[in-house]
Backbone bond lengths (Angstrom), bond angles and torsions (degrees), N, CA, C in turn:
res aa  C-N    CA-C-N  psi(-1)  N-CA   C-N-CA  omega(-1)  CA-C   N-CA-C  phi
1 X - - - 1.447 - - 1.532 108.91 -
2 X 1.392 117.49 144.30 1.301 124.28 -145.83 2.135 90.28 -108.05
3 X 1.265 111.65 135.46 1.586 117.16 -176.40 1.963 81.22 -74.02
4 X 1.245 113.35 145.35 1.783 112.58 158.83 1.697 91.73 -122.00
5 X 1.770 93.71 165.19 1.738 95.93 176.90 1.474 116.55 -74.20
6 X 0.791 122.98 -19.23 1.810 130.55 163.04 1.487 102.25 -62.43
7 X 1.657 139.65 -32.90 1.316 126.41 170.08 1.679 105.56 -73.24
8 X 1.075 90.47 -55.20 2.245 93.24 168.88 0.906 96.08 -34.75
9 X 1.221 137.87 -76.40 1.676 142.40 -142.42 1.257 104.18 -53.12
10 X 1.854 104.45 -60.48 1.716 113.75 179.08 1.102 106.88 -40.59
11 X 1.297 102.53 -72.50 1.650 105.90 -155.36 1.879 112.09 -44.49
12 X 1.333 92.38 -57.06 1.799 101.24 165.26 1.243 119.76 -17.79
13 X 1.718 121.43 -66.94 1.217 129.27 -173.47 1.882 114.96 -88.95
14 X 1.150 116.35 -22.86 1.521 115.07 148.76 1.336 119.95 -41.68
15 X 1.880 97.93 -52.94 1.965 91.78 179.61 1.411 109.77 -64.29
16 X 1.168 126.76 -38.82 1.585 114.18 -168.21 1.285 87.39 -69.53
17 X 1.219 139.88 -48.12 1.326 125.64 -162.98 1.710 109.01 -44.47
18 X 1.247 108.94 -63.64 1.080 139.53 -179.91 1.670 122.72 -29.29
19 X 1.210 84.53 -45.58 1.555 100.82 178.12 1.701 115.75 -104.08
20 X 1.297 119.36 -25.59 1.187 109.77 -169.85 1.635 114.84 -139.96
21 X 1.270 96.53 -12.67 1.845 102.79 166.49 1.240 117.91 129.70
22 X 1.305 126.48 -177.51 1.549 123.43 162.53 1.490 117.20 -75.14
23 X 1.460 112.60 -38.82 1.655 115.32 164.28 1.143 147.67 2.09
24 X 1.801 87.81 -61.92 1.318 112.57 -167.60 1.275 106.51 -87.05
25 X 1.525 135.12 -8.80 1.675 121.98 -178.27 1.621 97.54 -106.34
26 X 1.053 96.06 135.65 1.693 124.90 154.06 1.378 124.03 1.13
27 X 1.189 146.01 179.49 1.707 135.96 152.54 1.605 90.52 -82.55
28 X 1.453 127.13 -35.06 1.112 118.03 -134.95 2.043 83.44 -87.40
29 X 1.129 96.41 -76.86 1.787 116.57 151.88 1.853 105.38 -15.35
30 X 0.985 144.86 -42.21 1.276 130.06 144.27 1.380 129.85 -61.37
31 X 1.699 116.69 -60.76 1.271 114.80 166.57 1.610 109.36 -48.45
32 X 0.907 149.00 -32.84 1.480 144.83 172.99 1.437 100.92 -65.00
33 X 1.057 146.52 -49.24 1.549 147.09 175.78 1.466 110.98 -49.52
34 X 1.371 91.85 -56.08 2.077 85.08 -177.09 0.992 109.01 -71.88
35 X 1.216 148.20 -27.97 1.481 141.57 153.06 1.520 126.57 -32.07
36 X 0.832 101.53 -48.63 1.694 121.69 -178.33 1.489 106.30 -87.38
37 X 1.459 127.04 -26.58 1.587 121.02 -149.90 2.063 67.99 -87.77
38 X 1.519 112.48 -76.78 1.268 134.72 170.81 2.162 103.99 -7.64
39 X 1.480 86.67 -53.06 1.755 75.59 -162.66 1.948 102.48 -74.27
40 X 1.362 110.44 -20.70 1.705 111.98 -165.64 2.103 78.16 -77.49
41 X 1.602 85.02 142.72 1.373 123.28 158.35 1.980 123.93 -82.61
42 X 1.178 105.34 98.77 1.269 97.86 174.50 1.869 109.76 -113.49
43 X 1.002 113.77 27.56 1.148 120.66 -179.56 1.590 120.31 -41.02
44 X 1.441 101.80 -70.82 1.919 107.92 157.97 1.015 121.75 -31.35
45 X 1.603 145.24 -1.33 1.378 142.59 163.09 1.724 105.25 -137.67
46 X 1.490 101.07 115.88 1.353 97.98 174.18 1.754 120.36 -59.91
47 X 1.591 113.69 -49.34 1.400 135.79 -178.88 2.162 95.83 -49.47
48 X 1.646 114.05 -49.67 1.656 106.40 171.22 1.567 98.39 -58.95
49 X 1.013 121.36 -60.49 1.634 130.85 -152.03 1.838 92.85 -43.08
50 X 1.360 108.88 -44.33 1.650 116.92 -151.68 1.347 96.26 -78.26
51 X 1.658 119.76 -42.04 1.372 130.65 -160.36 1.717 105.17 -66.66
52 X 1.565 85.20 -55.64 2.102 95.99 167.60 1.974 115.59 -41.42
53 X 1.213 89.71 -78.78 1.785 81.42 163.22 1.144 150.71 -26.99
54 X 1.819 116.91 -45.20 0.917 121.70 126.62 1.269 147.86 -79.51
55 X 1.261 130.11 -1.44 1.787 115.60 139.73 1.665 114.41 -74.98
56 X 1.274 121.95 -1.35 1.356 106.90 166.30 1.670 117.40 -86.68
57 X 1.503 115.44 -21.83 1.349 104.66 173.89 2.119 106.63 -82.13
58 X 1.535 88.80 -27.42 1.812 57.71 177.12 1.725 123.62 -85.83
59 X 1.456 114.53 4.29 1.064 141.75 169.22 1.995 106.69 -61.45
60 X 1.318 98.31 -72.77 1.447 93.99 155.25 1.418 142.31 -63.50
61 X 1.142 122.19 -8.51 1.222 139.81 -163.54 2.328 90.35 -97.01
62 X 1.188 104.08 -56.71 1.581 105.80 167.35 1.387 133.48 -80.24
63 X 1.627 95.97 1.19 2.058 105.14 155.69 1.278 107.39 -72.34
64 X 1.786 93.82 -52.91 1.959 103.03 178.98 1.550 111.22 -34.47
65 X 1.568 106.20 -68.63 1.733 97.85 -149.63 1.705 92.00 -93.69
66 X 1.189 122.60 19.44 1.528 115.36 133.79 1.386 130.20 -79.56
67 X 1.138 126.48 -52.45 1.003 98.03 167.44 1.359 131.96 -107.92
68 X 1.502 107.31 53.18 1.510 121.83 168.74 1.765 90.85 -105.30
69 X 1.148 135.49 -22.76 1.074 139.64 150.22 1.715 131.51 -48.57
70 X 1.322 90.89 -31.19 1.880 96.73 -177.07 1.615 93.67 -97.76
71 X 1.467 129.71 -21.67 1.274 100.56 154.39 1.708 150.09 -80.84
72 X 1.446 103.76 155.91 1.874 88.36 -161.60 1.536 96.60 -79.26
């Protein structure tokens, strides 16, 4: 199986995730995550499948109160 730069990318922003929170990435740097978390297939593992789901709601959940933040 072939690494693509969209798996780099993921993986990239998983580690910061990983280590230091949702916080620390961008609006833009998040919206780029759910894209990618969204497009990878974890289907073959229910326990990935469940874990993905939930980092996608708290993924959305820190677009929200970003940019409920960028409004005045």
């Amino acid at each position: 199986m072939e690494i693509t730069g969209d798996d780099r990318r993921r993986i990239e922003l998983l580690e910061i995730v990983s280590k230091k929170g949702l916080k620390l990435l961008t609006l833009s740097d998040l919206k780029e995550l759910l894209l990618l978390v969204e497009k990878k297939d974890y289907s073959h593992s229910k326990k990935a499948q469940k874990s993905k789901m939930r980092l996608l709601a708290q993924i959305n959940a820190a677009i929200y109160d970003a940019e409920e933040k960028r409004r005045p």
